[in-house]
N, C-alpha and C positions, 0 to 999 in steps of 0.2 A: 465021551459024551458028544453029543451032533451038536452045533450052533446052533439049528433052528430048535432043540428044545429048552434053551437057554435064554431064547430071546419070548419069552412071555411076561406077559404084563407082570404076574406075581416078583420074577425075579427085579424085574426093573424098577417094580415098587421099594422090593428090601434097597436095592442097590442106593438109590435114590435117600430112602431114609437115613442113609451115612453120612448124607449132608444134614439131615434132623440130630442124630448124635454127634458130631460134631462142629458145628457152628456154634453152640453155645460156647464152646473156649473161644473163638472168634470175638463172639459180642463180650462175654462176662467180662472174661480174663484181656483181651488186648484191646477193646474197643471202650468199654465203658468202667465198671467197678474198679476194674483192681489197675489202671493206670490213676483215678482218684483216690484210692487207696492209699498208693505207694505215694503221692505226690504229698496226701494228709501225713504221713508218720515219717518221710524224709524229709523235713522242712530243713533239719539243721540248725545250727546253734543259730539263735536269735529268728528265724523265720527266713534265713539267707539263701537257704536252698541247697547250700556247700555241702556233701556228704562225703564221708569215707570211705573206700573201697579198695580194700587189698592194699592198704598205704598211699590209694591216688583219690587227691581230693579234685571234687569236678561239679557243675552244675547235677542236682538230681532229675532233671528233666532232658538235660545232654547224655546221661548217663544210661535212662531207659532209652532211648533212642538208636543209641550204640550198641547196649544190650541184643535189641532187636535186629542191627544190622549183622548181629555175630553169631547169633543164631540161625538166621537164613544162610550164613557163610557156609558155616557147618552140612548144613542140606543139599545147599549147592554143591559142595566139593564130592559130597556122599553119593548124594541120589545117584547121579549116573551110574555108577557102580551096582548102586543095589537093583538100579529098573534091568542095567543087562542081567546082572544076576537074576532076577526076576525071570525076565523071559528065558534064560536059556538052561534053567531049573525047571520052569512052571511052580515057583513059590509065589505069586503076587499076592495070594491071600495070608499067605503064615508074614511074610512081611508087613502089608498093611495092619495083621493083627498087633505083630510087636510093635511101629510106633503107636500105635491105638491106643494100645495098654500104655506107653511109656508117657505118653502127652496127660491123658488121663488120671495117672499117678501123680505125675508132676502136681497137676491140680488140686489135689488132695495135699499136696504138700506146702502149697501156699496158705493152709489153713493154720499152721506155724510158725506164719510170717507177720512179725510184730512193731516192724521198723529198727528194731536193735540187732538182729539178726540180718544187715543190709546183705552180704555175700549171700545165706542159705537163700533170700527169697528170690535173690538177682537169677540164682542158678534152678531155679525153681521153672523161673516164668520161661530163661532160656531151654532147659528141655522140655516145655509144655509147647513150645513153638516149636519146637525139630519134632516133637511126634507129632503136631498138628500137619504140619509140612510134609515130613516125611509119608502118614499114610497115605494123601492127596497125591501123590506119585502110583501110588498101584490104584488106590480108587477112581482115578481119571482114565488109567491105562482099560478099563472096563466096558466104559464106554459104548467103543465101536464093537464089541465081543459080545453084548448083550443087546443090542438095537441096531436096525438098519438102518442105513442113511437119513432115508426121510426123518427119522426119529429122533435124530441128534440134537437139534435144536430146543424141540418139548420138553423131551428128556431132560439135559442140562438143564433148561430155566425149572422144570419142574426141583430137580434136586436144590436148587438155590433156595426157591420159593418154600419149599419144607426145612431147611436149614433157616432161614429167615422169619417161618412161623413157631417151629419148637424153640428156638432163641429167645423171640418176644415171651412169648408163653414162660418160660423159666428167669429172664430178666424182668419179668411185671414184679412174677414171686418174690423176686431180689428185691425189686424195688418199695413192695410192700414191706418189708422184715427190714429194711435200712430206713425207711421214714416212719414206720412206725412199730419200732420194737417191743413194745408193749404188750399188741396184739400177740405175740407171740412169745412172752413171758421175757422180754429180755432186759437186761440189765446195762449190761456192758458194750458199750456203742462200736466198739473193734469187732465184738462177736459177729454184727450180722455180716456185716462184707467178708469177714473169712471163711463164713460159715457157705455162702454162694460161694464160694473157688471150690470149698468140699464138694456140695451139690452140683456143681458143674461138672468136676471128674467122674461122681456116679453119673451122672446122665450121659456122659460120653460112653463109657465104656457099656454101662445095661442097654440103651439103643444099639450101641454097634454089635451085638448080638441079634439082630434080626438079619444085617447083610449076610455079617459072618456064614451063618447057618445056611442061606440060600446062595449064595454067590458062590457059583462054578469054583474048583481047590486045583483043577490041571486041565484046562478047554479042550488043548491041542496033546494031551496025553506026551506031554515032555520026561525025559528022562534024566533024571538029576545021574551025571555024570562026576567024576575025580575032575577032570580040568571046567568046570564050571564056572570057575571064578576067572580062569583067562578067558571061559569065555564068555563071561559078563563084558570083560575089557574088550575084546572086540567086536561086539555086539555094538558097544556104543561109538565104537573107530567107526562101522559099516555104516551108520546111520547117522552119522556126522558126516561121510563122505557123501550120502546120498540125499542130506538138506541143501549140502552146495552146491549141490547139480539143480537144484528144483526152486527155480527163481523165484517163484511165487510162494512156498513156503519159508525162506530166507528173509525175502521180504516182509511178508507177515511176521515174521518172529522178531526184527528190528523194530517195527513198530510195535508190535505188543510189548517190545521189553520198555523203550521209554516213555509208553502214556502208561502201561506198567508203575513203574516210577513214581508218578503222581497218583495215580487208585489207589494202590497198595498204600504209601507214605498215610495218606489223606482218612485210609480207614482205621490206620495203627496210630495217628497221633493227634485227630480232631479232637477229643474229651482233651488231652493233655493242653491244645489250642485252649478253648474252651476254659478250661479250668485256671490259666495264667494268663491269659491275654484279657480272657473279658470278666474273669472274676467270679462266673457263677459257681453258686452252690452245686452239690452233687449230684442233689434231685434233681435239677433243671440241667444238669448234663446227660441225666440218665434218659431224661426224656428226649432229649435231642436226639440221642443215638435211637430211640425207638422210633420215632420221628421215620427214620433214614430207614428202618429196619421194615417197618410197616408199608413205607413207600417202594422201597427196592422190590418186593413182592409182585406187585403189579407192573411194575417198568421192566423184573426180567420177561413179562408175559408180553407186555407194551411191544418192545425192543425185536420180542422171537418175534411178532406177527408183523413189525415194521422187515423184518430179515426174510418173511415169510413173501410179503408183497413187494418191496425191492428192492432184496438182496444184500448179505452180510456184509458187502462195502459201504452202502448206503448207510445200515444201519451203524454201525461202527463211526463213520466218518462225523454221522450225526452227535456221537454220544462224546466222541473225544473233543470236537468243538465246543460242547456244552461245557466240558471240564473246563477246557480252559478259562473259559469266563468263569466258571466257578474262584481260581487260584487268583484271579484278578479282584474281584467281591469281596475274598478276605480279608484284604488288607484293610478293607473300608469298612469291617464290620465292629459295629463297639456297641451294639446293644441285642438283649436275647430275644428280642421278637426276629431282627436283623439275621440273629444265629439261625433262629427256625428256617428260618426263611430259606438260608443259605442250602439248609438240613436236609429240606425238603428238595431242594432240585438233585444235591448229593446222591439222596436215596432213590431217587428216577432214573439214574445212569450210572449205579450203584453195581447195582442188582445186572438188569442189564448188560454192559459191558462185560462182565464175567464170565456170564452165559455165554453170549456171544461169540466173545474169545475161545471159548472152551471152544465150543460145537464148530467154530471156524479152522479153527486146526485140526478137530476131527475129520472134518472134509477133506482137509490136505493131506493128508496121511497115505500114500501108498494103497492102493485097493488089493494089492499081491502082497502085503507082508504081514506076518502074524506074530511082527515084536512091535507090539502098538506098546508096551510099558517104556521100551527105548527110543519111542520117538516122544512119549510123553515127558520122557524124563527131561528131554531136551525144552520142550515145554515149560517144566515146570522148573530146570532151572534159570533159564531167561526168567523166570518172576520171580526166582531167589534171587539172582542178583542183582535184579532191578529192584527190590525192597532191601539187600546191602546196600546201595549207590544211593536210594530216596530219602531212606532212613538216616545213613550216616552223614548226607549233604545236609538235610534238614538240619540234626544236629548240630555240625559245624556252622552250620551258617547261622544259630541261633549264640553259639560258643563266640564267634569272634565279630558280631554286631549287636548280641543282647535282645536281640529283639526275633522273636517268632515270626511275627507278620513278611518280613525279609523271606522266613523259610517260605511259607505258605506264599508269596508268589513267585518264587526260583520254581518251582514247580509246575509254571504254567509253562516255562523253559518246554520239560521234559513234553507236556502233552501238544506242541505245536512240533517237533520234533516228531513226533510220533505220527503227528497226522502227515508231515510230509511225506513220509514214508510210506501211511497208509494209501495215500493220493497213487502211490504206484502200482497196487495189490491189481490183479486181476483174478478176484476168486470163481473160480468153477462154480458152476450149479452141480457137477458132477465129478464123484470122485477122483481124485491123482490116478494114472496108467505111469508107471517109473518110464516106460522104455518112451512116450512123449513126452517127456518133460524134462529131459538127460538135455 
């Protein structure tokens, strides 16, 4: 198959809609519903919050938190493996299908999940995040293989901004069926939240049938080989040797991985903020995150055209600063107009930084190599395991001071860290040449 008939708008649309079938386990499942869920039916004897897990009793709000850190462990340790394996097969689409399906599934399997069953749901949510994780390893690695340079940018914010409108669109429906179940014949108040982690896995997996079907199955006509699997393993040696030579992709991935840190932490654990620290009800957390969900739509568009007029350092430097003042604001927030408020600048540099990040590494990327899944992989575990380190510190820091708002500003640690680092980046307007940058 040539490249250039690959890079057509049709393809780039399907490709692009994978962030529309999958973002909703994003918002449902890790952002909004089902951490209010799990927090409603773990309460614990007397309201204490104390739960039991495998014999280890723990806060149930430290517990998701950890949860989460050990399933990006998981990804982390894996992915590199599978992007070499990836490239040096030409599987990236039968792998992206298996987590697809597996994350998806998982979702379906939360609808099981009744608070007495603490283990099945824990283990539920953790493989609904290693396929959510895992397919975003070969679905990023696409990328540069299906648009040209110029395109990176639109492209990315484009996929976010469709991932952020089919979300809303299925999280309203949630929202409608959990506030008024009536409307829709329902009795039993636990039905409707488990009934949205059902409907989340269909909508994941029936959407990611349109990528599937159009996205390129072997670009570069590769030859699935007997030693493929060593040479997945050295696919990822070569390309780890060749980020240390390339100062400016080294440096970018430093900083991406600790304001990483705080993005990631801040979008996997604001409802659970929300929901203990300031007390509100569900509805008014749901809204919060749509709040964020509706705004990041625009600021990833905002963001591309601030990147567009002065450049992905600017734009970046721009957004990681905002953060921090975000992680600073927390601590001082005690009321929900206060929360929106917060919400909203959240959901402006949300959306954006994403993007951004995405399509800035795409830049950095080698313009001579064509194992873009093994440089993404390196990508995308720099934000596995800056959401282990975010997630688990959050945690902890919430275990041995009692207090969240502690977590919620350690976090602003991570994004001033980040930006020093950023402060060093000098990103091209034009593609990486390996042999000037060695």
């Amino acid at each position: 198959m040539q490249i250039a008939s690959i890079r057509t708008k049709k393809v780039q649309n399907a490709w692009a809609m994978y962030d529309w079938a999958n973002s909703v386990y994003s918002l449902v499942i890790t952002s909004t519903i089902f951490p209010v869920y799990y927090n409603s039916v773990t309460k614990g004897i007397n309201d204490s919050g104390i739960v039991d897990f495998f014999g280890f009793s723990m806060i149930n709000t430290v517990l998701y938190s950890y949860s989460i850190s050990f399933s990006f462990l998981i990804i982390a340790l894996i992915s590199p493996i599978l992007s070499g394996i990836a490239d040096a097969s030409g599987k990236k689409l039968q792998f992206m299908k298996f987590f697809a399906y597996l994350g998806s599934l998982a979702c379906i399997g939360l609808f099981f999940f009744d608070g007495n069953n603490l283990e099945f749901g824990i283990i539920c949510s953790v493989l609904a995040s290693i396929g959510y994780a895992g397919s975003i390893v070969f679905y990023n690695a696409y990328l540069p293989e299906i648009s040209d340079q110029n395109e990176y940018d639109h492209l990315s914010a484009k996929g976010f901004a469709l991932g952020y409108i089919g979300s809303v669109i299925l999280l309203i429906f949630n929202l409608l069926m959990i506030t008024f179940p009536e409307w829709f014949g329902l009795s039993d108040e636990s039905f409707a939240p488990r009934f949205s982690f059902l409907i989340t896995g269909i909508w994941w997996a029936g959407f990611s049938q349109i990528p599937f079907k159009l996205l390129p199955k072997n670009l570069f006509n590769k030859q699935i080989k007997r030693e493929f699997l060593v040479k997945g393993y050295y696919e990822i040696r070569k390309v780890f040797n060749e980020i240390k030579q390339i100062k400016v992709m080294s440096r970018f991935l430093a900083s991406f991985f600790f304001y990483s840190m705080g993005v990631q932490t801040v979008m996997y654990l604001a409802a659970t903020f929300g929901d203990k620290e300031l007390g509100l009800p569900g509805d008014q957390l749901i809204i919060t995150i749509l709040i964020i969900q509706i705004v990041a739509i625009f600021g990833s568009f905002l963001f591309a055209y601030v990147s567009k007029k002065l450049g992905n350092k600017i734009s970046l430097v721009i957004m990681v600063f905002i953060w921090t003042g975000i992680c600073g604001a927390a601590y001082y927030v005690y009321t929900v107009y206060e929360f929106f408020a917060l919400a909203f600048v959240v959901g402006l540099v949300m959306g954006g930084i994403q993007a951004i990040s995405r399509s800035t590494f795409t830049k950095l990327i080698p313009k001579e190599t064509t194992d873009h899944a093994s440089y993404f992989s390196f990508y995308d575990v720099t934000e596995k395991i800056a959401i282990v380190l975010g997630t688990f510190s959050y945690g902890f820091i919430e275990q041995i001071t009692g207090n969240m708002r502690n977590s919620a500003v350690s976090l602003g640690i991570f994004f001033m860290v980040g930006l020093g680092f950023l402060l060093l980046v000098s990103i091209p307007k034009k593609g990486l040449e390996i042999q000037n940058e060695m």
